[in-house]
C-alpha positions as a printed Julia matrix, in Angstrom:
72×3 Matrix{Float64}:
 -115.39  49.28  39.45
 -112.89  50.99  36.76
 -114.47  52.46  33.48
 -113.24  51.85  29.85
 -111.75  54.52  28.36
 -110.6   53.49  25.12
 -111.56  49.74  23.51
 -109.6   48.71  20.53
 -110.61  46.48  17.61
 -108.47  43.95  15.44
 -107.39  45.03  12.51
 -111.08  44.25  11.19
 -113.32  41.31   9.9
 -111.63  41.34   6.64
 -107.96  40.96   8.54
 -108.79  37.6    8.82
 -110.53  36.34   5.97
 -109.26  33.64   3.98
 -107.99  36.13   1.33
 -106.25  38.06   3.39
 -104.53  35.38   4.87
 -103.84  33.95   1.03
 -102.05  37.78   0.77
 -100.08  37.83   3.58
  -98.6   34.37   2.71
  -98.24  34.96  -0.83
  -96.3   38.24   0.34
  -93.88  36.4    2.79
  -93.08  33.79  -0.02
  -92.15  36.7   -2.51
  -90.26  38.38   0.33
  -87.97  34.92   0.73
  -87.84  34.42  -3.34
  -86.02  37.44  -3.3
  -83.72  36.58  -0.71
  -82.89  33.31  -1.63
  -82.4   34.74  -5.21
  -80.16  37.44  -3.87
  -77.94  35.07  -2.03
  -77.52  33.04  -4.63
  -76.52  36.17  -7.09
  -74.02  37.27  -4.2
  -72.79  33.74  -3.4
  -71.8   33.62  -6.99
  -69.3   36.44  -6.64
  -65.57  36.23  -6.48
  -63.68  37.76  -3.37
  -62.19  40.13  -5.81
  -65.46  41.06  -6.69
  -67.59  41.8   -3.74
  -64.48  43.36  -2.15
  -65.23  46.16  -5.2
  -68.94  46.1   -3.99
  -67.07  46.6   -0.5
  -68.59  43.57   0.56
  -67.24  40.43   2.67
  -68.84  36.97   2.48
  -69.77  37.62   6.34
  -72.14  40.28   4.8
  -73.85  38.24   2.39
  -76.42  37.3    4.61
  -77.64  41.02   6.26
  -77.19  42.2    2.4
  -79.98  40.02   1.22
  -82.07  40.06   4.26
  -81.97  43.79   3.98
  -82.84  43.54   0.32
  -86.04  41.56   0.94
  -87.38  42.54   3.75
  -85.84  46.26   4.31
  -83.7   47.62   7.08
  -83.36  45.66  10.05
């Protein structure tokens, strides 16, 4: 019969009360506000202009994402 060495616990009780729950979500729909809001800033940009940023329209998407939610 093989012995336990090491049992791990969830995150805790608390990981998975209501309120934390309410957090998390309220977190993720902050994280996406931002994104949407920065695409729509950068989708309002002129070629001219986000080729100063030294930007493309191809990298309007990874921009944002990477502004809301940090490096991929």
């Amino acid at each position: 019969m093989a012995a336990v060495d090491n049992i791990t616990t969830r995150k805790g009780a608390l990981a998975f009360s209501p309120r934390a729950v309410f957090d998390e979500l309220k977190g993720k729909i902050a994280r996406y506000r931002l994104y949407r809001q920065t695409m729509d800033e950068l989708s309002t940009l002129s070629g001219r202009e986000l080729a100063d940023l030294g930007l493309s329209r191809s990298m309007l998407r990874s921009v944002a994402y990477e502004a809301a939610y940090g490096t991929k």
